[in-house]
Backbone as numpy.savetxt, mean C-alpha at the origin, in Angstrom:
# Nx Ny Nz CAx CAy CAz Cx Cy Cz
12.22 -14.65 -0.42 11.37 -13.45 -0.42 12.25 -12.20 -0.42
11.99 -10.87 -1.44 12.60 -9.94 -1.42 13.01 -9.25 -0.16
13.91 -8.87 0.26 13.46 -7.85 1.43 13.62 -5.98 1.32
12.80 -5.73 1.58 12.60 -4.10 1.27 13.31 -2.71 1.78
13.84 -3.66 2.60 14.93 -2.85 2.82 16.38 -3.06 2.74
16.60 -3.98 1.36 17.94 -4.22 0.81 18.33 -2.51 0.24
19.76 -2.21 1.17 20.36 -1.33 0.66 20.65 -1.23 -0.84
20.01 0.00 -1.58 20.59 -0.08 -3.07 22.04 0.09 -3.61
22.26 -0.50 -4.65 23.62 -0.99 -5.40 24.36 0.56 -5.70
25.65 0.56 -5.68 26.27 2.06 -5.91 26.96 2.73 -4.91
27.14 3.49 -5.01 27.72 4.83 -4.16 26.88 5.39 -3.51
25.36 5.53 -3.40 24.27 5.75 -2.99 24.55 6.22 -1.39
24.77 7.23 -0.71 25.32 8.04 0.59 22.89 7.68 1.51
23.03 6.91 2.27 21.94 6.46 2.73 22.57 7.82 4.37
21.31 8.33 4.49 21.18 9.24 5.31 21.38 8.98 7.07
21.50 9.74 7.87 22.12 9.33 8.82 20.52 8.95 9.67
19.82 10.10 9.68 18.22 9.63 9.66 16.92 9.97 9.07
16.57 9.28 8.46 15.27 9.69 7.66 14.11 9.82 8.31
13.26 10.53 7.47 11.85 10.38 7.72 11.30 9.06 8.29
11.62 8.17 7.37 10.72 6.95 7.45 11.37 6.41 8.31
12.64 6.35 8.86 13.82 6.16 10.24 12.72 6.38 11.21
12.37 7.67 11.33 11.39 8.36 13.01 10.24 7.46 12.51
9.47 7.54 11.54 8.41 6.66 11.52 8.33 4.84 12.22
9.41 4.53 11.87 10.02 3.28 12.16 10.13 2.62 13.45
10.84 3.79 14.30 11.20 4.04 15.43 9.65 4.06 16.36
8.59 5.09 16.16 7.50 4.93 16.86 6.61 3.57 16.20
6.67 2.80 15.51 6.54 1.69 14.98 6.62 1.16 15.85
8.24 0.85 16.30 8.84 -0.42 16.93 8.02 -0.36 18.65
7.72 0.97 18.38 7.11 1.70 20.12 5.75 1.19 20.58
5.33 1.31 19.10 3.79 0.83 19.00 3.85 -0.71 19.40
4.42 -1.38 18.53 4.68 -3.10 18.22 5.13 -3.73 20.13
6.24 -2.96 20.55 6.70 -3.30 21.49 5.31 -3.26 22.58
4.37 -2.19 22.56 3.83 -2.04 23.41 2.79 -3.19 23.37
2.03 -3.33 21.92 1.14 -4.73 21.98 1.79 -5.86 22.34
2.91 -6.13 21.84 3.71 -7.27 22.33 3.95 -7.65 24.38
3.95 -6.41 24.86 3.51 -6.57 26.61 2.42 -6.25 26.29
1.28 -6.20 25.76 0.11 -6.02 26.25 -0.16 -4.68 27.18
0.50 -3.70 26.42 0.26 -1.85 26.97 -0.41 -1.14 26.16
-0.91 -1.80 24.80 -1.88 -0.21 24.13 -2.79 0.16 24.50
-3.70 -0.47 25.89 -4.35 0.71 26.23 -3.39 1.79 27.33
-2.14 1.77 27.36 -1.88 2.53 28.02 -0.31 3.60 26.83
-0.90 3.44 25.85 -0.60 4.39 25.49 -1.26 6.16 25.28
-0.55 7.15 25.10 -1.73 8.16 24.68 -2.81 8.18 23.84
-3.92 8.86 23.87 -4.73 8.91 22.71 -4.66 9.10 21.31
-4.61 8.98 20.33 -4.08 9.48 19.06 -5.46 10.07 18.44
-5.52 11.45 18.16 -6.52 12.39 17.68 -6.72 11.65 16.14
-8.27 11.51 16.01 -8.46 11.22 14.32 -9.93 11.52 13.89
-10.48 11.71 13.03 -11.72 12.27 12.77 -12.39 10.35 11.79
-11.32 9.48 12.40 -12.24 7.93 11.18 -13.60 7.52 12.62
-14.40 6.64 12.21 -15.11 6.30 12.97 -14.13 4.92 13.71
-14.52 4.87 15.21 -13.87 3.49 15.77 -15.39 2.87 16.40
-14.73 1.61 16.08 -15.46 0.21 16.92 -15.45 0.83 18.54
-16.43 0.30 19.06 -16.22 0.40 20.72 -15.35 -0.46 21.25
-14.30 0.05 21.80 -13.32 -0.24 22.60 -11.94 -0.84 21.76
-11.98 0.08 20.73 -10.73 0.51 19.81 -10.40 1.63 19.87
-8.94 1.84 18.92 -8.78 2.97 19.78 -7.84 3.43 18.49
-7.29 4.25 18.30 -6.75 4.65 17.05 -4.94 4.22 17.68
-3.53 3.75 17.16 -2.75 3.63 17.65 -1.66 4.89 16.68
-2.15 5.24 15.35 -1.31 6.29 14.74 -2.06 6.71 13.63
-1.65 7.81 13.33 -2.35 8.31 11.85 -1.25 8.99 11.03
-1.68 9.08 10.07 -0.79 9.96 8.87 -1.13 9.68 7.33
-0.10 10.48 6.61 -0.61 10.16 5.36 -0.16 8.76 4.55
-0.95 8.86 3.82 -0.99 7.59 2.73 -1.77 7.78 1.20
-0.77 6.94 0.19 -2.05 6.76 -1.12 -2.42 5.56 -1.47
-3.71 5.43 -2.26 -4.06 4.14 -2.45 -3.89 4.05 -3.78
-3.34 2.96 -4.04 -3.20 2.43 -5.36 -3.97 0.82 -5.68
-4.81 0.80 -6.58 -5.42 -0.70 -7.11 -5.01 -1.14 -8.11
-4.95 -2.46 -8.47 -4.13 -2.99 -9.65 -5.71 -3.52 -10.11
-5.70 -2.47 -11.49 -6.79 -2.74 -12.07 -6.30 -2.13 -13.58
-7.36 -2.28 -14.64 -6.98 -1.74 -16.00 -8.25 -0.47 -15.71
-7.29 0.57 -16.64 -8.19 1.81 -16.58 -9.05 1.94 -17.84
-9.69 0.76 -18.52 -10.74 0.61 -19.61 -10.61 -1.17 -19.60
-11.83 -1.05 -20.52 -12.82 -2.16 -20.57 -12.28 -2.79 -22.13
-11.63 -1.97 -22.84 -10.67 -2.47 -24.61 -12.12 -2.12 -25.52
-12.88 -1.55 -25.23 -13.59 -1.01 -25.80 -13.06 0.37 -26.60
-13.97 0.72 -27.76 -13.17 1.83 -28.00 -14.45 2.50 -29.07
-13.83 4.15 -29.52 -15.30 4.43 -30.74 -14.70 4.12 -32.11
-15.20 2.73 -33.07 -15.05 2.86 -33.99 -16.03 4.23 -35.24
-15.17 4.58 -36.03 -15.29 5.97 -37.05 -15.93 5.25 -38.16
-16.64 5.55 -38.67 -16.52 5.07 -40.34 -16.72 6.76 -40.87
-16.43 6.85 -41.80 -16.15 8.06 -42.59 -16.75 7.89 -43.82
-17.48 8.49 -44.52 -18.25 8.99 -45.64 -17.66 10.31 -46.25
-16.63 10.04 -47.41 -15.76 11.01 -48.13 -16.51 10.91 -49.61
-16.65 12.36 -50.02 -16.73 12.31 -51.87 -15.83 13.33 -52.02
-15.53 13.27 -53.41 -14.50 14.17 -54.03 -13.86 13.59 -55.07
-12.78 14.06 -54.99 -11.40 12.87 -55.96 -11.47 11.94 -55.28
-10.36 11.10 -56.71 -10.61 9.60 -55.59 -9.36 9.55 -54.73
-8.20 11.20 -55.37 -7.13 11.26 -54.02 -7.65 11.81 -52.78
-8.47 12.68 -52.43 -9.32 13.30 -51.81 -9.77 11.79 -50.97
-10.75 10.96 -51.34 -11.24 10.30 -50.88 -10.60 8.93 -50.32
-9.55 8.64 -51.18 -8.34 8.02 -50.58 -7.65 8.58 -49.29
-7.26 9.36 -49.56 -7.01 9.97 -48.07 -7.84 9.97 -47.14
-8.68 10.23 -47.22 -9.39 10.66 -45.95 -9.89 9.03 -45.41
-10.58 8.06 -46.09 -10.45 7.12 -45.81 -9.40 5.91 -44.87
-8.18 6.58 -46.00 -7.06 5.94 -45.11 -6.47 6.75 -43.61
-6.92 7.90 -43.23 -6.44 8.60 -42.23 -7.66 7.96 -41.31
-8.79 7.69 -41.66 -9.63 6.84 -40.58 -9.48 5.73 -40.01
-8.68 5.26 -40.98 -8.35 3.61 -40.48 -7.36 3.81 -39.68
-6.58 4.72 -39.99 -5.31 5.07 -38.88 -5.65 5.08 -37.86
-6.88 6.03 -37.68 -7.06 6.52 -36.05 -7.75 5.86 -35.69
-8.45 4.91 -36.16 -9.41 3.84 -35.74 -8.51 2.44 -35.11
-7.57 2.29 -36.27 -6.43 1.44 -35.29 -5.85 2.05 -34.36
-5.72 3.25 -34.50 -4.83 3.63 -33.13 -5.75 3.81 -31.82
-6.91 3.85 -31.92 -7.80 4.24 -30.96 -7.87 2.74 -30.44
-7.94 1.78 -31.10 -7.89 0.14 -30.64 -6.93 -0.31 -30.15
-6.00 0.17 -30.62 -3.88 -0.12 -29.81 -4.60 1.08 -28.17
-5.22 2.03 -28.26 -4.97 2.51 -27.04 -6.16 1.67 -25.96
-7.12 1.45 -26.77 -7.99 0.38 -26.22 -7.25 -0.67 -25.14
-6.62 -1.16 -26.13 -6.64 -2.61 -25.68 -5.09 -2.34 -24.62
-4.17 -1.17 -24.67 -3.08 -1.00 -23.48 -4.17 -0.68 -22.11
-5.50 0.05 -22.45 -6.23 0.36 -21.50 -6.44 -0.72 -20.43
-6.75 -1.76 -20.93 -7.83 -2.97 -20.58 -6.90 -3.82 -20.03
-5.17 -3.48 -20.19 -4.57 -4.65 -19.38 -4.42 -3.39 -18.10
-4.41 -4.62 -16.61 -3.95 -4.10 -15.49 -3.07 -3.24 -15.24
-2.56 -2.48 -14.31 -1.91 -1.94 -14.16 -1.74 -1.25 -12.39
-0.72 -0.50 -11.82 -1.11 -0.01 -10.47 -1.85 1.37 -10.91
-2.53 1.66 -10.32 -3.60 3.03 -10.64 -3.41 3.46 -9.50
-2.76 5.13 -9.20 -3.07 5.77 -8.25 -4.58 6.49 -7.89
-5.35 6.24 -7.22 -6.80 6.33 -6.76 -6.72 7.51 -5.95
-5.73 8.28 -4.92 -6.02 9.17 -4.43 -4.83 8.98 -2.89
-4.84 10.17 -2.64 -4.59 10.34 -1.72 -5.04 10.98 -0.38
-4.69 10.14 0.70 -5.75 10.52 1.89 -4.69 10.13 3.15
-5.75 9.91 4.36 -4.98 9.92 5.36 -5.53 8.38 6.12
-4.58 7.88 6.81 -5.16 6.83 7.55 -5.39 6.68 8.91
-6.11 5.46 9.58 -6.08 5.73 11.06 -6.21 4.19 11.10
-4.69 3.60 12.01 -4.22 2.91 12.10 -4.93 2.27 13.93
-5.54 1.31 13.94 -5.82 0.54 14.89 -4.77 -1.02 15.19
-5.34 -1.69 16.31 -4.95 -3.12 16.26 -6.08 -4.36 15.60
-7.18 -3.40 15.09 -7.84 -4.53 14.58 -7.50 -4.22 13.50
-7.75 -2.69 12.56 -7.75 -2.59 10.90 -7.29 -1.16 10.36
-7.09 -1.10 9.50 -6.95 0.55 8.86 -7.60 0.55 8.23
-8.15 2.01 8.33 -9.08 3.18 7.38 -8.17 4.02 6.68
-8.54 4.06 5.61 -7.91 5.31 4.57 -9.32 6.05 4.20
-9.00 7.32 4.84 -10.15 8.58 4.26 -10.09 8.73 3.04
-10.80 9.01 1.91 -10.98 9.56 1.02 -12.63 9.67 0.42
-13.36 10.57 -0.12 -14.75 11.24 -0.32 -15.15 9.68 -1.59
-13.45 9.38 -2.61 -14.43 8.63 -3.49 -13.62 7.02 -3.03
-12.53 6.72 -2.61 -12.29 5.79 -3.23 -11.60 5.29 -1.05
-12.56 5.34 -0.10 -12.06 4.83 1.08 -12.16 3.43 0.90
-11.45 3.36 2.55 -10.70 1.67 2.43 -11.43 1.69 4.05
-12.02 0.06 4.54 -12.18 0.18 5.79 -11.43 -1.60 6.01
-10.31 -2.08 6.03 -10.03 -2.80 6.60 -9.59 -3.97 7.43
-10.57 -4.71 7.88 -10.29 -5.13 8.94 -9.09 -6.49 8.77
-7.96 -6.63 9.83 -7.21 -7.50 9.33 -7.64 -9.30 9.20
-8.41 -9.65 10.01 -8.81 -10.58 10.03 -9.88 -10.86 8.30
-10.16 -10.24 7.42 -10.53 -10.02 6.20 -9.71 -9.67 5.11
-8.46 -10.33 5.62 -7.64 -9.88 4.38 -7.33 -11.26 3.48
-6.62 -11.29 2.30 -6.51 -12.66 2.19 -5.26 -12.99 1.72
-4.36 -11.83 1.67 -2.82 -11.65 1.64 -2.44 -10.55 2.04
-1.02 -10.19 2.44 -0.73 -9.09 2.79 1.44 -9.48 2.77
1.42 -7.84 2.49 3.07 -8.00 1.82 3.53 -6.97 2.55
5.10 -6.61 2.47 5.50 -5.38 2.68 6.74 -5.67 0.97
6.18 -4.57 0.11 6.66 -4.66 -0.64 7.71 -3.45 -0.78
8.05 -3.06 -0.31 8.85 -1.77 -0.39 8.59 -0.94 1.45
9.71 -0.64 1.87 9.55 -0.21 3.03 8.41 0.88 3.66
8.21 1.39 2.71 6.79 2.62 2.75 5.63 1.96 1.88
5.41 0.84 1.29 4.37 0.00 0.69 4.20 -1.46 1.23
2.75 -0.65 1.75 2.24 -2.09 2.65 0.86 -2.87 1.24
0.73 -3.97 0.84 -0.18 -4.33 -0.52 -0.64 -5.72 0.30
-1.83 -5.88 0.01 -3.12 -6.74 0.61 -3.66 -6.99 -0.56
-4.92 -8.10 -0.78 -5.29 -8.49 -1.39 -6.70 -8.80 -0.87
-8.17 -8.86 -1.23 -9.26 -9.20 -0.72 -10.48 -9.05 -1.22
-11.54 -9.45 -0.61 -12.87 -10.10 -1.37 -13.56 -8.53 -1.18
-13.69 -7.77 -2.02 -14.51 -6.11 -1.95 -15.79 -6.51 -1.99
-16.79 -6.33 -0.45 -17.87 -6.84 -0.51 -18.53 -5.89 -1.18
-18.62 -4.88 -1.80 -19.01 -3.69 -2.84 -18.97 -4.13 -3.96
-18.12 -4.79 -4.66 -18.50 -4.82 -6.09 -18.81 -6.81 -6.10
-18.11 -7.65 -5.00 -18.03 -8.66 -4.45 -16.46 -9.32 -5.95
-15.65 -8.71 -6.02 -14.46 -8.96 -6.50 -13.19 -9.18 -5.93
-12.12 -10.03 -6.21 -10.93 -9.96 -5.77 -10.08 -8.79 -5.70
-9.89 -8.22 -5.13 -9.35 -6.61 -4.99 -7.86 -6.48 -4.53
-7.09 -6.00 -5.41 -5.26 -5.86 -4.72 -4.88 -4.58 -4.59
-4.97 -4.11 -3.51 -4.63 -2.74 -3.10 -2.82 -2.53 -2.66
-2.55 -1.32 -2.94 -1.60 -1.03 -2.03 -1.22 0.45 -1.35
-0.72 0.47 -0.46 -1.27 1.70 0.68 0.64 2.09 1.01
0.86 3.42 0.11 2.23 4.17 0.36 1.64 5.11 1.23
2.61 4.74 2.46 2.94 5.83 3.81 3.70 5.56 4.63
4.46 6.06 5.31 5.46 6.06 6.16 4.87 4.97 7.36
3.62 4.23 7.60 3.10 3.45 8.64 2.76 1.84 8.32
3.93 1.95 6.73 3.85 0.28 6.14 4.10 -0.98 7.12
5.15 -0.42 7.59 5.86 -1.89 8.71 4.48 -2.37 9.64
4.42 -0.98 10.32 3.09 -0.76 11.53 1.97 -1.80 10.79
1.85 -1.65 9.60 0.44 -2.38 8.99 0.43 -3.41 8.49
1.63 -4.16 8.07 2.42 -5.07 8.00 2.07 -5.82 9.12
2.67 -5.36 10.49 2.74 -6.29 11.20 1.67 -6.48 12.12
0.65 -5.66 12.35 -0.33 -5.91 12.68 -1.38 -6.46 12.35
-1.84 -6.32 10.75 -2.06 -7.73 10.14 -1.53 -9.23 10.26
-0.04 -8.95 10.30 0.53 -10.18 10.49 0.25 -11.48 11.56
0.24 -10.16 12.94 0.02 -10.94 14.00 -1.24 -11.28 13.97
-2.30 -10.60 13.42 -3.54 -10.73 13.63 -4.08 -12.21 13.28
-3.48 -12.00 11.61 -4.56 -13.08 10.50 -3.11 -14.27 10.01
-2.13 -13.74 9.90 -0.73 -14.41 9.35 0.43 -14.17 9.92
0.01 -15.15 10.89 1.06 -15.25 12.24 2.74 -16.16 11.86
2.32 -16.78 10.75 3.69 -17.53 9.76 4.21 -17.24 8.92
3.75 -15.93 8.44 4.54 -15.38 7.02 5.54 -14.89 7.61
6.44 -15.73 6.27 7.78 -15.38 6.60 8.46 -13.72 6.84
8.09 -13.39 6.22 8.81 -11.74 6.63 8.63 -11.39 8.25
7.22 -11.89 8.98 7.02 -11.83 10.52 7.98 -12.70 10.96
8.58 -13.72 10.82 9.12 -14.61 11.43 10.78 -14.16 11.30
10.74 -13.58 9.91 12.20 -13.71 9.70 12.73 -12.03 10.10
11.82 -11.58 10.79 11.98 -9.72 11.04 12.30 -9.03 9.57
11.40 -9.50 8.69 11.87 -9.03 7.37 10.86 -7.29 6.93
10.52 -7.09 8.16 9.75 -5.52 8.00 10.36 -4.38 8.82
11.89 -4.61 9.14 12.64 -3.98 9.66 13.89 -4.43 9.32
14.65 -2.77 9.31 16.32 -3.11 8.78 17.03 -4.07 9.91
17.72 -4.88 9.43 18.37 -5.67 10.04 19.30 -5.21 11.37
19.58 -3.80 10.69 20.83 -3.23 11.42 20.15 -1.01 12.18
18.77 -1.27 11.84 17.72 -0.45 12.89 18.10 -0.13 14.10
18.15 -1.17 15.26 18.52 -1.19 16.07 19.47 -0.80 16.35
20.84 -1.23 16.12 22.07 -0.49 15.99 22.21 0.55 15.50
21.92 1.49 14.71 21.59 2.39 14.53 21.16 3.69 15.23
19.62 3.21 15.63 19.45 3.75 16.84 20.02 4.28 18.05
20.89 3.13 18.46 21.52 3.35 19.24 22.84 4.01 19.40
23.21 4.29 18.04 24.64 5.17 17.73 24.29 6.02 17.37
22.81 6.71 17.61 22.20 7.81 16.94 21.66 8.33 18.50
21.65 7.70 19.78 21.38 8.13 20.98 19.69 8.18 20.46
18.93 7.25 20.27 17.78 7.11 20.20 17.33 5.95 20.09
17.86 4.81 21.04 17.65 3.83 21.82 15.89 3.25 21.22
16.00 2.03 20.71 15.11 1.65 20.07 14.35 0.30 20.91
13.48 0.45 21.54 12.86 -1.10 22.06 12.92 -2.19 20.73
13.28 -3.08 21.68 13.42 -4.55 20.71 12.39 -5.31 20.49
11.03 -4.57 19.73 10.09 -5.04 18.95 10.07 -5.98 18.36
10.89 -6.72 17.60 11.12 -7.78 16.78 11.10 -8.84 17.63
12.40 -8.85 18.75 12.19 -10.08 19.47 11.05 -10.06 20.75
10.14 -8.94 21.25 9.36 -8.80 21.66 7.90 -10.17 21.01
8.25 -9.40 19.80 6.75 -10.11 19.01 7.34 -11.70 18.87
8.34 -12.24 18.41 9.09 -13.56 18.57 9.19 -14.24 19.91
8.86 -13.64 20.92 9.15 -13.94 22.31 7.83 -14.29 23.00
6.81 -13.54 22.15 5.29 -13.42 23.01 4.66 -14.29 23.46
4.18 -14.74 23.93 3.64 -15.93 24.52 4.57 -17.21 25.38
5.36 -17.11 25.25 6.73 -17.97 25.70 6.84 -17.94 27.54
């Protein structure tokens, strides 16, 4: 299995701490705390999504949704054209229809294969049962126990897969934001307690921790927390 946070090839100068570093970091804060059994004693986290009774929001921020779908059906408007004149006149114009009539069918049919489609961007609100992504046309509600795959495909891209009781289709989403790992692994533990990336700490840099700590920002050991639980 890939892992997503394989350092890239080159000369590539990787920063001392990033964005998605601090994101990471209250991650491991979050993870550590379900792992003792403390999120209700963390702070409140302010959010305007609706919660279940006796849930509780654990982080929010931004995110976009992307679906792997085709953006047409390979449908397309065939032209027919009715030319008089010469018969160069009418030659032409004839043959410039067929042009655009094939070309309107070449764009057809690139339409109709799949693709990732960015759908929008919004904000999420991250629980221990599910995430919500706000948006007016295209929201997401969730729950992990309803998923029917789930990846971390890139360190800020968390991608799921599932039955959309709305249209009642197989649906493959994927959700870029700095709270991938967080959603990653809380699915994980939830519904896919054996996928390998949970088992093998493959939703965190190997060398995080250390890091942290040569950065004087001392990181709880989340990983072997969640590996340790129940023991």
């Amino acid at each position: 299995m890939d892992n997503p946070f394989t350092p890239p090839s080159g000369n590539e100068q990787v920063p001392a701490w990033s964005w998605l570093d601090e994101y990471l970091w209250f991650s491991c804060d979050i993870i550590a705390d379900l792992a003792e059994g403390r999120l209700k004693q963390r702070p409140l986290v302010a959010t305007v999504a609706r919660l279940e009774p006796d849930d509780r929001a654990l982080a929010v921020g931004p995110a976009q949704r992307l679906t792997w779908r085709p953006v047409g059906d390979g449908s397309y408007s065939h032209q027919n054209v009715i030319a008089f004149g010469s018969p160069a006149f009418v030659l032409g114009t004839m043959a410039g229809s067929a042009l655009g009539n094939s070309a309107r069918r070449r764009a057809a049919a690139i339409d109709a294969q799949p693709r990732w489609v960015l759908d929008g961007s919004g904000e999420i609100t991250v629980t221990a049962r599910k995430v919500y992504f706000g948006h007016p046309q295209c929201a997401l509600d969730l729950g992990w126990g309803g998923l029917d795959t789930i990846d971390l495909v890139a360190p800020d891209v968390f991608q799921t897969s599932f039955h959309d009781i709305v249209n009642g289709r197989q649906t493959t989403v994927r959700l870029r934001t700095p709270w991938a790992s967080l959603l990653f692994v809380l699915a994980a533990i939830t519904a896919f307690p054996a996928h390998p990336r949970l088992l093998e700490n493959g939703w965190l840099p190997a060398d995080f921790e250390r890091r942290c700590a040569s950065l004087g920002r001392p990181c709880r050991p989340a990983a072997r927390l969640l590996l340790n639980r129940g023991r």
